[in-house]
KEROLUM-560798 format. One line per 8 residues: number of its first residue (from 1); their letters; for each residue x, y, z of N, C-alpha, C, O. Coordinates in steps of 0.1 Angstrom, whole numbers. Layout:
<rodos>
NUM> A> X:Y:Z:X:Y:Z:X:Y:Z:X:Y:Z ~ ...
</rodos>
This chain:
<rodos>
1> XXXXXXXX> 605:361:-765:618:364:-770:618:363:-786:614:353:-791 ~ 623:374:-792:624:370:-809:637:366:-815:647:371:-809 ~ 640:359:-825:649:354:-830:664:365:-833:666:377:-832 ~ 669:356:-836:686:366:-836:689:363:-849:683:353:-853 ~ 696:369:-856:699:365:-869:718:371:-865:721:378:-855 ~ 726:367:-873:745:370:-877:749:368:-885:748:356:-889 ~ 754:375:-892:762:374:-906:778:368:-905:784:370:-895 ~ 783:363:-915:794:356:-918:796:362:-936:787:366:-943
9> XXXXXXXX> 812:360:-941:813:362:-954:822:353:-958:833:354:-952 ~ 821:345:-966:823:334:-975:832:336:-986:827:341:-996 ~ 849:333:-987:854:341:-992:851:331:-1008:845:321:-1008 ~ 858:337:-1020:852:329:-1032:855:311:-1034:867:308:-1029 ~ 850:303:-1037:850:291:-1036:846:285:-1023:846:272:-1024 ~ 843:289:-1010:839:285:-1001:824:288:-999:820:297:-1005 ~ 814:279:-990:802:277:-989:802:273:-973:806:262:-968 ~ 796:284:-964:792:279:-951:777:277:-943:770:286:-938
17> XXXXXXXX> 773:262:-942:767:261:-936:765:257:-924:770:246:-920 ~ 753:268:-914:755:261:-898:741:254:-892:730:257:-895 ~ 744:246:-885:739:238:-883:735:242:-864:745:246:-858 ~ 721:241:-856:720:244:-842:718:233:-836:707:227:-837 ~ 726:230:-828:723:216:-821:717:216:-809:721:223:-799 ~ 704:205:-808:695:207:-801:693:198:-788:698:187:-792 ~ 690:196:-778:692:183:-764:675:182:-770:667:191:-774 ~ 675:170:-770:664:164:-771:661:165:-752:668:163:-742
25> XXXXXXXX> 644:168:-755:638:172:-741:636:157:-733:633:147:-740 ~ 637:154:-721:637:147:-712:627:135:-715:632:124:-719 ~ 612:136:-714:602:129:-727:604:120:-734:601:108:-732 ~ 612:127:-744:615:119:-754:627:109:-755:628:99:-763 ~ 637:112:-744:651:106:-740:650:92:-740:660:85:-736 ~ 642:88:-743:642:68:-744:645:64:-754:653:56:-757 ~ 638:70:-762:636:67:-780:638:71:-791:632:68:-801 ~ 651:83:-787:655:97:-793:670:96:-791:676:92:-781
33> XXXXXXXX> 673:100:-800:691:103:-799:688:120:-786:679:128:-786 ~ 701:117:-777:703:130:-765:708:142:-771:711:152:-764 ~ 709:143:-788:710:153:-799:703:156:-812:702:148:-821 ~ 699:165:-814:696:166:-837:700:177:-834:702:184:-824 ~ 704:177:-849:706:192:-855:695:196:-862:685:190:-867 ~ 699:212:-863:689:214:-875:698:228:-881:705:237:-876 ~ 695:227:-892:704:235:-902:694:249:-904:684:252:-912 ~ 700:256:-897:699:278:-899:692:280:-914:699:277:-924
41> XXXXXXXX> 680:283:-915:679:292:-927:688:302:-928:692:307:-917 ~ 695:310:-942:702:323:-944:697:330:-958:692:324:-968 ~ 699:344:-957:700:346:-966:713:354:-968:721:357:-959 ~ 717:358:-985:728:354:-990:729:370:-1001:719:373:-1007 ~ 737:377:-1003:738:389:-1007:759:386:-1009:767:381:-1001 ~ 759:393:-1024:774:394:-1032:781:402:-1025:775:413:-1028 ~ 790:406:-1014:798:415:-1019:812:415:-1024:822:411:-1017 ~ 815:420:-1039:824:416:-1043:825:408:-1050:818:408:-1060
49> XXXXXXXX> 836:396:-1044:836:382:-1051:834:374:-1046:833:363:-1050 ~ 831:381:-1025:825:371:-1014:812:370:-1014:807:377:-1023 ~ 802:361:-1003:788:364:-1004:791:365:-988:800:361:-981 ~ 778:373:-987:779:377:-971:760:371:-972:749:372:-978 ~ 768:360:-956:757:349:-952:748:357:-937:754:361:-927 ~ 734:360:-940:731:362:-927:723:353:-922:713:351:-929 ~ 725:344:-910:718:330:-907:710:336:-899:712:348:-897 ~ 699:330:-894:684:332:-883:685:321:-872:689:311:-879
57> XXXXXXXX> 683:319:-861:678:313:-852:668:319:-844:668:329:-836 ~ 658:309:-848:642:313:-847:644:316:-830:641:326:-824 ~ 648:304:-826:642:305:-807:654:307:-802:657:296:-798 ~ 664:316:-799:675:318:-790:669:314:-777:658:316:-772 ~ 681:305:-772:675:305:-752:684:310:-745:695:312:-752 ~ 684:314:-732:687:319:-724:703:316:-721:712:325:-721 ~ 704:303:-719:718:299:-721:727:297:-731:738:293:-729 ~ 722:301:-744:726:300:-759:721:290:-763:713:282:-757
65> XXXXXXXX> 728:290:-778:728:283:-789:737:277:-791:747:284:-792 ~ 739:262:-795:751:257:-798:747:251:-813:738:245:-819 ~ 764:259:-817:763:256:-833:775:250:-838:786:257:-838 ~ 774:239:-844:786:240:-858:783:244:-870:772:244:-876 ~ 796:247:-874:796:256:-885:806:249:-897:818:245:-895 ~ 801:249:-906:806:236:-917:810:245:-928:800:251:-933 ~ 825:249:-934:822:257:-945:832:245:-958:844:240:-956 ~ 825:243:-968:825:235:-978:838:241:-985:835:251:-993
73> XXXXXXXX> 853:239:-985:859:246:-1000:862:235:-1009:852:227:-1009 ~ 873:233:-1016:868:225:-1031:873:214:-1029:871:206:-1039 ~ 881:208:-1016:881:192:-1015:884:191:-999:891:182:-995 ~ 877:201:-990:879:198:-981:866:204:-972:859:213:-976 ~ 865:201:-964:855:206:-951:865:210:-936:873:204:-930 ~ 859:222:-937:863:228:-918:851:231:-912:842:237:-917 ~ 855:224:-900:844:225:-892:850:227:-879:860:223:-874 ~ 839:237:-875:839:250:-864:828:247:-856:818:243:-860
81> XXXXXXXX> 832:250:-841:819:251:-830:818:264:-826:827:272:-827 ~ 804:267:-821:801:281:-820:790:283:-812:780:276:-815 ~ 788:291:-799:775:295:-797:772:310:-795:779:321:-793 ~ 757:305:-798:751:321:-797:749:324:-784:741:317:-778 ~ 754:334:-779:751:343:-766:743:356:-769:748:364:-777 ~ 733:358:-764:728:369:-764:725:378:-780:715:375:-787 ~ 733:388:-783:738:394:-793:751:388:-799:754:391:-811 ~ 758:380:-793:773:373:-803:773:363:-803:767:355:-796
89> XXXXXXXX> 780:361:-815:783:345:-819:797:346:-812:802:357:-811 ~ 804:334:-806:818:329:-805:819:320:-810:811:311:-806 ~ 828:318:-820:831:306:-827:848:305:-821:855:313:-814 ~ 852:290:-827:860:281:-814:876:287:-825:876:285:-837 ~ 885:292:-819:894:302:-829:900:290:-837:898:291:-849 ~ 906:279:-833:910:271:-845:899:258:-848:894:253:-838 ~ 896:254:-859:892:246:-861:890:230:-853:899:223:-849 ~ 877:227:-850:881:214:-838:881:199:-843:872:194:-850
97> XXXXXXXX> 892:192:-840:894:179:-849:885:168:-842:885:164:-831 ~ 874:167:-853:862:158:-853:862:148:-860:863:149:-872 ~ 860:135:-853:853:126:-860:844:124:-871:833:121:-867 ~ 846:124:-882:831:123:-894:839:110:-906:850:105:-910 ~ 826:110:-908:823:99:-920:818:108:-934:809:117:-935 ~ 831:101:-947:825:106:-958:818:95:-967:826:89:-974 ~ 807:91:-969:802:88:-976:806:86:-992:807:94:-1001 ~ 806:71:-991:810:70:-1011:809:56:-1018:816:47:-1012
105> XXXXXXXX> 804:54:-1027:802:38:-1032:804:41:-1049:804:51:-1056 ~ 805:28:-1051:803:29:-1069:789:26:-1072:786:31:-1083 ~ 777:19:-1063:768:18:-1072:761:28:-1062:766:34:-1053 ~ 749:27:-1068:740:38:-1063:735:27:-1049:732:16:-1051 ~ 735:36:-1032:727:30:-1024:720:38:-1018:723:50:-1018 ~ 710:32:-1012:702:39:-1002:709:34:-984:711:22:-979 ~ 710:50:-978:715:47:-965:703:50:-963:696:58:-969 ~ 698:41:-950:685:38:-945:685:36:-926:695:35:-919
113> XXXXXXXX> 676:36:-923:670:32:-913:677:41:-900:681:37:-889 ~ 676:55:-905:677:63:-889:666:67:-887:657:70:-894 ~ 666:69:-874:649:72:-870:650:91:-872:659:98:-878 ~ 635:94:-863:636:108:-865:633:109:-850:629:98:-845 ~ 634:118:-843:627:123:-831:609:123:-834:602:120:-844 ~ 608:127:-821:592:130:-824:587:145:-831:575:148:-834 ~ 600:158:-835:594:167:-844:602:169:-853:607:179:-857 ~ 604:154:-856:610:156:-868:623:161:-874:625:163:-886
121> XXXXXXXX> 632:164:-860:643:167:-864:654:157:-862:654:152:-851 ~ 665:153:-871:666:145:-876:682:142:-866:687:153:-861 ~ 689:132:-864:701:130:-857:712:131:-864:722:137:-861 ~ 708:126:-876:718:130:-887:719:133:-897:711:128:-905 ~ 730:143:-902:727:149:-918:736:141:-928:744:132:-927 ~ 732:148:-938:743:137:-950:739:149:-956:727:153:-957 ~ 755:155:-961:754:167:-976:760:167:-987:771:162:-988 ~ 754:171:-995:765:171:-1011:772:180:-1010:767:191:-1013
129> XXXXXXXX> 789:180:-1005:800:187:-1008:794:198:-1015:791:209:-1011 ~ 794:191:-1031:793:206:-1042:781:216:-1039:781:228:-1041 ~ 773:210:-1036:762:219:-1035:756:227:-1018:747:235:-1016 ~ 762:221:-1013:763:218:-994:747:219:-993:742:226:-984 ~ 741:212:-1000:724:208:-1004:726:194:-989:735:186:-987 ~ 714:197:-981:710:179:-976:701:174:-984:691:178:-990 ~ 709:160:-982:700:143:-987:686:148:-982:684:145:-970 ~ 677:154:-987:663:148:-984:661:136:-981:669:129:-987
137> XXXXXXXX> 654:131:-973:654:118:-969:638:117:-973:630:127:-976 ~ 633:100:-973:622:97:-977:617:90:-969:619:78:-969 ~ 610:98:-958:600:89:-950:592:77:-950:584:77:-959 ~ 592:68:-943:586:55:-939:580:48:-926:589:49:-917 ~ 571:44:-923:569:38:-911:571:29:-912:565:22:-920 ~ 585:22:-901:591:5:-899:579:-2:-886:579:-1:-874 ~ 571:-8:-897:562:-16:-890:567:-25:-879:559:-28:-870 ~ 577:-28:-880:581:-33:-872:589:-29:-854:587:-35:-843
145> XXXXXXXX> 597:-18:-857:594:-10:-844:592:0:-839:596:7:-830 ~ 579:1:-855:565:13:-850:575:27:-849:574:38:-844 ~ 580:24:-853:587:41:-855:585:50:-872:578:44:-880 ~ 590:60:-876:590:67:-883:605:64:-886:613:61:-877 ~ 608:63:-900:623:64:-900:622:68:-915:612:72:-920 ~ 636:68:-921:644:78:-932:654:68:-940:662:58:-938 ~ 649:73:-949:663:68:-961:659:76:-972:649:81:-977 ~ 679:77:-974:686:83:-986:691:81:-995:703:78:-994
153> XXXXXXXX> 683:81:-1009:696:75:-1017:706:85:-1022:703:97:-1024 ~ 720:79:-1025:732:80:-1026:734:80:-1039:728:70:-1043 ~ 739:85:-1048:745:88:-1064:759:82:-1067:769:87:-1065 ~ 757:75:-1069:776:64:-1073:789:71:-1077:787:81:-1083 ~ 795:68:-1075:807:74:-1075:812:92:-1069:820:100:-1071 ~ 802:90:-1063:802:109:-1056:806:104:-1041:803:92:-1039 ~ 810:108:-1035:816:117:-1019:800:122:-1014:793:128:-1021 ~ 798:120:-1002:787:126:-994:793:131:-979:800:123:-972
161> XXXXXXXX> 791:145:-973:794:145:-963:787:141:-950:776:147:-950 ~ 788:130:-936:775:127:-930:782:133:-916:794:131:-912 ~ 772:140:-910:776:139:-896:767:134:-885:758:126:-887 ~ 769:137:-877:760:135:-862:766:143:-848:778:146:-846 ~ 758:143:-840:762:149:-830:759:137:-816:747:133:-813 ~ 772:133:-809:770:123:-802:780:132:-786:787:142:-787 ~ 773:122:-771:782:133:-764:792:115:-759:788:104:-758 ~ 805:120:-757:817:111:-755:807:108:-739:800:117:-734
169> XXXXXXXX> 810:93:-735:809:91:-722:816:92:-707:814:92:-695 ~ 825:93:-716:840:95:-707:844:109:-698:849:109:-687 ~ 842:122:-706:842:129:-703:834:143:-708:839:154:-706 ~ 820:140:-715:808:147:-715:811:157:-729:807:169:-727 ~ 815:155:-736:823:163:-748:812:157:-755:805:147:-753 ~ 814:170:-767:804:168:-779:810:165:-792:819:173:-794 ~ 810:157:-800:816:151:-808:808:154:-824:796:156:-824 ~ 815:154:-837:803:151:-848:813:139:-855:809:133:-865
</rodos>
């Protein structure tokens, strides 16, 4: 099967990035969050005063793609769910009210100690609003319980946006 790519257009001051959320395979289910994301390459062309975004998903499966879709404007974030079916995106017509955490201190910290899966895709993101750039994180092995894990440092007095993808126990819903 080869990848699907979709375009989106970004009207001026707005920045959308999407993110494909992945079920961690059965295997790994002991010592792995039951989610990571991983964030769509795009590329990116003017028209006008909008940019028109064409994102890629490398491995479409059979049953889709599940995506949120995060678009950055100048003091706020909307965030959208969406999967890929076949040839179409559907995204969710109004906006879905999610749980998230913004990130922000006066001094500079490092948020630390989330693990990774075993390929390295990550449970949770943390972005710079202005630049909708992710925290590179800086790998380490915690000798202690032998895992791989991540830390980020944080720039003081700035706003970070962090999400994750967790499923409600209650009633099997996907949450960020």
């Amino acid at each position: 099967m080869q990848g699907k790519h979709f375009s989106i257009t970004d009207p001026k001051d707005v920045s959308t990035v999407i993110y494909q959320i992945n079920k961690t395979e059965k295997e790994f289910l002991k010592d792995s969050p039951k989610y990571t994301v991983e964030r769509l390459d795009y590329t990116e062309e003017l028209v006008g005063e909008n940019k028109k975004k064409t994102f890629f998903v490398d491995e479409p499966t059979s049953a889709g793609n599940n995506l949120v879709i995060l678009s950055f404007g100048k003091e706020k974030v909307v965030v959208n769910v969406g999967i890929l079916e076949e040839d179409r995106v559907k995204i969710s017509k109004r906006p879905i009210p999610m749980k998230f955490k913004t990130l922000y201190s006066e001094e500079e910290k490092e948020f630390r100690d989330f693990t990774y899966t075993p390929n390295l895709k990550r449970p949770i993101s943390i972005i710079d609003p202005e630049t909708t750039e992710e925290i590179k994180p800086i790998l380490y092995f915690d000798e202690k319980t032998n895992e791989v894990k991540g830390k980020c440092k944080l720039k003081p007095y700035k706003s970070y946006f962090a999400f994750e993808i967790r499923e409600e126990s209650n009633n099997d819903k996907k949450g960020v």
